[in-house]
MDTraj code that builds the backbone (N, CA, C; nanometers):
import mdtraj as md
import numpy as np

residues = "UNK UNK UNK UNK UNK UNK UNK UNK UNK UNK UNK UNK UNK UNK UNK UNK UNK UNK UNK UNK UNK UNK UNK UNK UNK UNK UNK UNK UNK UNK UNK UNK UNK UNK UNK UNK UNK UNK UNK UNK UNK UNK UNK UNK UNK UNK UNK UNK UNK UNK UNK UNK UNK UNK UNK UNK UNK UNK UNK UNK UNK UNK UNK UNK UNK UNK UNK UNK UNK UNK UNK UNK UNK UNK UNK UNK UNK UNK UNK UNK UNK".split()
xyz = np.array([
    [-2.2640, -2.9895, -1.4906],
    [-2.1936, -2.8965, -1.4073],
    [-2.0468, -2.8899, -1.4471],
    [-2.0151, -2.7423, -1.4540],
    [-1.8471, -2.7551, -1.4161],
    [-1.7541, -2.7629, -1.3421],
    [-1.6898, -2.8186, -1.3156],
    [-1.5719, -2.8160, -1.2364],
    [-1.4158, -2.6947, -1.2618],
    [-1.4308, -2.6076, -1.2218],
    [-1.2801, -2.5576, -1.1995],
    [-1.1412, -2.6085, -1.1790],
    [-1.0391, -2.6121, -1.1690],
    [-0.9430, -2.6564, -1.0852],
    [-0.8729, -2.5585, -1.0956],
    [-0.8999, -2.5141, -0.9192],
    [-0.8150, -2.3617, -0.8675],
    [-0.6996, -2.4071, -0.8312],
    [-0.5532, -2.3678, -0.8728],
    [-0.4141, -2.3699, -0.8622],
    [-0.3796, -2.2654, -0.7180],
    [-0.3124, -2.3064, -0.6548],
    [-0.2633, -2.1912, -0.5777],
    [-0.0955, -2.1304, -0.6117],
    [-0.1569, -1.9983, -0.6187],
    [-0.0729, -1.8777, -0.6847],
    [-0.0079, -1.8196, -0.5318],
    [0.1233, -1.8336, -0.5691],
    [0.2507, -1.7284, -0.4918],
    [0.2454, -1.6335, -0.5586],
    [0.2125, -1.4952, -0.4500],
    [0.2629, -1.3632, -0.5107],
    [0.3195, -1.2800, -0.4382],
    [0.4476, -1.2273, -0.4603],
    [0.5362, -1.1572, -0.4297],
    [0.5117, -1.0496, -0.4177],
    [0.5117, -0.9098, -0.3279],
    [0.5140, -0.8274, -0.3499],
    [0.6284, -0.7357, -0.3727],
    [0.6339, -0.6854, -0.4949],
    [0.7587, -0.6129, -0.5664],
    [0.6966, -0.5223, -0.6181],
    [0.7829, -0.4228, -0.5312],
    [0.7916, -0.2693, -0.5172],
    [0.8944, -0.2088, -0.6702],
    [0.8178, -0.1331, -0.6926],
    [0.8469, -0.0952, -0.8752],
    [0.8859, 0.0507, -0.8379],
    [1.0506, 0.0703, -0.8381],
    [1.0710, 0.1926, -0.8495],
    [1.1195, 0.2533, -0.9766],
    [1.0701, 0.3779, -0.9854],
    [1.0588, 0.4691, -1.1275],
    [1.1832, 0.5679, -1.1303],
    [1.2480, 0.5487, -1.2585],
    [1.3724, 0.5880, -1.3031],
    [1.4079, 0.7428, -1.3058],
    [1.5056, 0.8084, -1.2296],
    [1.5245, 0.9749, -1.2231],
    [1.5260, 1.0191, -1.3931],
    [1.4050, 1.0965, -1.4141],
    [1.4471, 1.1612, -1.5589],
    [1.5466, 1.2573, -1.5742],
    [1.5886, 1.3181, -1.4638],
    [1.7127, 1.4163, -1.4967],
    [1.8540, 1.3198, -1.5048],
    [1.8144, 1.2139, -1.4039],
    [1.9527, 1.1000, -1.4065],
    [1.9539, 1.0613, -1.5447],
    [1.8552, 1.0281, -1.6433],
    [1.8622, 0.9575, -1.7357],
    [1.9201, 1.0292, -1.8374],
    [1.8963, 1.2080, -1.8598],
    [1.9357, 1.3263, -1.9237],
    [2.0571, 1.2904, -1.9778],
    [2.1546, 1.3377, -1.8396],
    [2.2791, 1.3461, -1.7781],
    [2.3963, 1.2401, -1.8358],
    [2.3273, 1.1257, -1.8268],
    [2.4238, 1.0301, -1.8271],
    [2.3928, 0.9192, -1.9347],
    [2.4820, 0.8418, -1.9410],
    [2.5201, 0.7682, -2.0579],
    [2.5834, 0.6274, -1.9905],
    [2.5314, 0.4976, -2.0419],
    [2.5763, 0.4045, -2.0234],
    [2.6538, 0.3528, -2.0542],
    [2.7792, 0.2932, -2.1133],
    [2.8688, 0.3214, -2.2216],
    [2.8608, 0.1232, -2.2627],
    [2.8258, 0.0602, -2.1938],
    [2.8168, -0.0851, -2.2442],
    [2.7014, -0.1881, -2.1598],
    [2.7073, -0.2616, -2.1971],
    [2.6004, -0.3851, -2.0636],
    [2.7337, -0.4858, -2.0242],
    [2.6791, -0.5262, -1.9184],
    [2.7377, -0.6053, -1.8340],
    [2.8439, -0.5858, -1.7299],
    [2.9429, -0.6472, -1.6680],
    [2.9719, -0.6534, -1.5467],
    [3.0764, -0.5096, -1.5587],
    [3.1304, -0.4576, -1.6654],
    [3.2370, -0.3542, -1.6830],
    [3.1549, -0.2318, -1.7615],
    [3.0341, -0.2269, -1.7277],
    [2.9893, -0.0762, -1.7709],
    [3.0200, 0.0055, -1.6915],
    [3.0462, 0.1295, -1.7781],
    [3.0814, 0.2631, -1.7402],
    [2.9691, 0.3906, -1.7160],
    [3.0146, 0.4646, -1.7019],
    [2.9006, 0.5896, -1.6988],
    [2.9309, 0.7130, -1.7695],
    [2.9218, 0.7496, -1.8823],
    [2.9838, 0.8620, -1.9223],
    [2.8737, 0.9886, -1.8966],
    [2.9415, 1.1007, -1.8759],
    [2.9125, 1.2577, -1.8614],
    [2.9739, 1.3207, -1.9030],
    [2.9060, 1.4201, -1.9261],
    [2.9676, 1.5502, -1.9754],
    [3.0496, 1.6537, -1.8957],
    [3.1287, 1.7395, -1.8681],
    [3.2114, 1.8473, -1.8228],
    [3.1094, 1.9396, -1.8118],
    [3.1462, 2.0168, -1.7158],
    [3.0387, 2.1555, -1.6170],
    [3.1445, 2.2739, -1.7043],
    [3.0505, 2.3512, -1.6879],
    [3.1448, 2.5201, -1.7262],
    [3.1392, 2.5923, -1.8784],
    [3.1131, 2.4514, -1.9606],
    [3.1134, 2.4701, -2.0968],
    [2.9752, 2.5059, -2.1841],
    [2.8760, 2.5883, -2.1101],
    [2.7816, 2.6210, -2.1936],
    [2.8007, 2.7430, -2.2335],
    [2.8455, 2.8451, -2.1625],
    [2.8511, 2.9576, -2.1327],
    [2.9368, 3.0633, -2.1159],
    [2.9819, 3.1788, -2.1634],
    [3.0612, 3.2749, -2.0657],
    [3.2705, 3.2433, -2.1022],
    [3.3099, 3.2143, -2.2142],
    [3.3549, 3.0771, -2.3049],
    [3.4672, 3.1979, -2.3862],
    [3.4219, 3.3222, -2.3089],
    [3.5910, 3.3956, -2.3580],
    [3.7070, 3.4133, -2.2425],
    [3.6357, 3.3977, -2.1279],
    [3.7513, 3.4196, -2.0188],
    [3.8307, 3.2673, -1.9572],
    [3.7468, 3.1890, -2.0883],
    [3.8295, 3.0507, -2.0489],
    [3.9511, 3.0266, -2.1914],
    [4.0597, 2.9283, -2.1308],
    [4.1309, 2.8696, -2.2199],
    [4.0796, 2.8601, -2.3518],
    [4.1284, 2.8397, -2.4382],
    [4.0958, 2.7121, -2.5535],
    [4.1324, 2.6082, -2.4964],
    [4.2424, 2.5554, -2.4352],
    [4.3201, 2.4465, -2.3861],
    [4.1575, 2.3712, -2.2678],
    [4.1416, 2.4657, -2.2062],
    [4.0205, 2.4294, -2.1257],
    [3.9315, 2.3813, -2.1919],
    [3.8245, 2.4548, -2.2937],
    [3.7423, 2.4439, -2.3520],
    [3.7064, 2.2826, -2.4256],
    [3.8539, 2.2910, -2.5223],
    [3.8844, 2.1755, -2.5413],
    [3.8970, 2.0389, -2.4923],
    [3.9277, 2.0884, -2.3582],
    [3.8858, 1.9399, -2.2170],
    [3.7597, 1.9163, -2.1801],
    [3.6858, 2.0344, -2.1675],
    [3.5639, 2.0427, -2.1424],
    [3.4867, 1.9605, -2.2604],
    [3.5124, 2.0185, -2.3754],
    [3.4212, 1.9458, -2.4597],
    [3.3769, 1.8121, -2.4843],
    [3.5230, 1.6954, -2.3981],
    [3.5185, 1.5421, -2.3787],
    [3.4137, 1.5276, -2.3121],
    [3.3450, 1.4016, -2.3098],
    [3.3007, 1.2889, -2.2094],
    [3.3604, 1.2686, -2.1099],
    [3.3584, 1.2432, -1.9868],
    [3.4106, 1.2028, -1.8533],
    [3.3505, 1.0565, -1.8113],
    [3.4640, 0.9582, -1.7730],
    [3.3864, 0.8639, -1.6948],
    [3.4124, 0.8233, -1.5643],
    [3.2321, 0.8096, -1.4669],
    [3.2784, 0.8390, -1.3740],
    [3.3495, 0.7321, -1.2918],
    [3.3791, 0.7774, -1.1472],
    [3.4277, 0.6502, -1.0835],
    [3.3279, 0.5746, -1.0225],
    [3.3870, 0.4724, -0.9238],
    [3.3286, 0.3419, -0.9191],
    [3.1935, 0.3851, -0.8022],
    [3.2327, 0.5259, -0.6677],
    [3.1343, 0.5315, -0.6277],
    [2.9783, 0.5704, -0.6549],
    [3.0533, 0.6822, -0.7746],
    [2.9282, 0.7208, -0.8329],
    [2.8648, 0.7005, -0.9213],
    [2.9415, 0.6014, -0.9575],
    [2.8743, 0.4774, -1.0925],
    [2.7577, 0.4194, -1.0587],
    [2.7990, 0.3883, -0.8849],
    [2.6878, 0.2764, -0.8519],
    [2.5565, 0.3938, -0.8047],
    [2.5570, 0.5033, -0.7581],
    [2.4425, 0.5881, -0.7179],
    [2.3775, 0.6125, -0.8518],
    [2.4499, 0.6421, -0.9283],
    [2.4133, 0.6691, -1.0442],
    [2.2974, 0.5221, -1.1289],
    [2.3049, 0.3938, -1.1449],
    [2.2796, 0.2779, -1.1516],
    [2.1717, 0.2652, -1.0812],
    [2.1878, 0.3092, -0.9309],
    [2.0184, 0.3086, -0.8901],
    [1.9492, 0.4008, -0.8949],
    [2.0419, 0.5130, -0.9173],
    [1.8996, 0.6230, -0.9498],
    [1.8077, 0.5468, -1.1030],
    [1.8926, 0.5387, -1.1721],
    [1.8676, 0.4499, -1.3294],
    [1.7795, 0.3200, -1.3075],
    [1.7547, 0.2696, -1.1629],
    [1.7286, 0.1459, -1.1673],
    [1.7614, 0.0378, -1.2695],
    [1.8804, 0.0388, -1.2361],
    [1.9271, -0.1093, -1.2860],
    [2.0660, -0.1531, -1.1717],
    [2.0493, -0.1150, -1.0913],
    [2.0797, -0.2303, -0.9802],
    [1.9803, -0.2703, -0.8906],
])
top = md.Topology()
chain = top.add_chain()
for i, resn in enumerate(residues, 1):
    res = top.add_residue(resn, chain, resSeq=i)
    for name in ("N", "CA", "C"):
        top.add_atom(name, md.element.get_by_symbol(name[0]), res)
traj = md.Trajectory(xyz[None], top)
């Protein structure tokens, strides 16, 4: 005959939430760890691009990074907080 030896198993239940694909589009992580950033892009600049500046255009065309509140909404939409 065999003998088994049943262990008793702890199991946690952890809830697995799934990452916004438009959040993920959008945005840009710019490093890991405690001083990451979030970079985005500027609104206005796809389109319609004669009744604006050059001076504008030219701003527009940068990266933006955001601030600290919407860093963090941003992070859990991303799940990684």
């Amino acid at each position: 005959m065999c003998q088994f030896k049943h262990e008793t198993i702890d199991f946690k239940l952890v809830i697995m939430s799934k990452t916004k694909k438009a959040v993920l589009k959008r945005f840009k992580i710019t490093k890991n760890g405690k001083g990451s950033k979030i970079k985005c892009f500027h609104a206005y600049h796809s389109h319609l691009s004669t009744g604006k500046s050059s001076k504008r255009l030219r701003r527009l065309r940068k990266a933006k990074i955001l601030n600290k509140v919407s860093k963090n909404k941003i992070l859990y939409a991303l799940c990684k907080k």
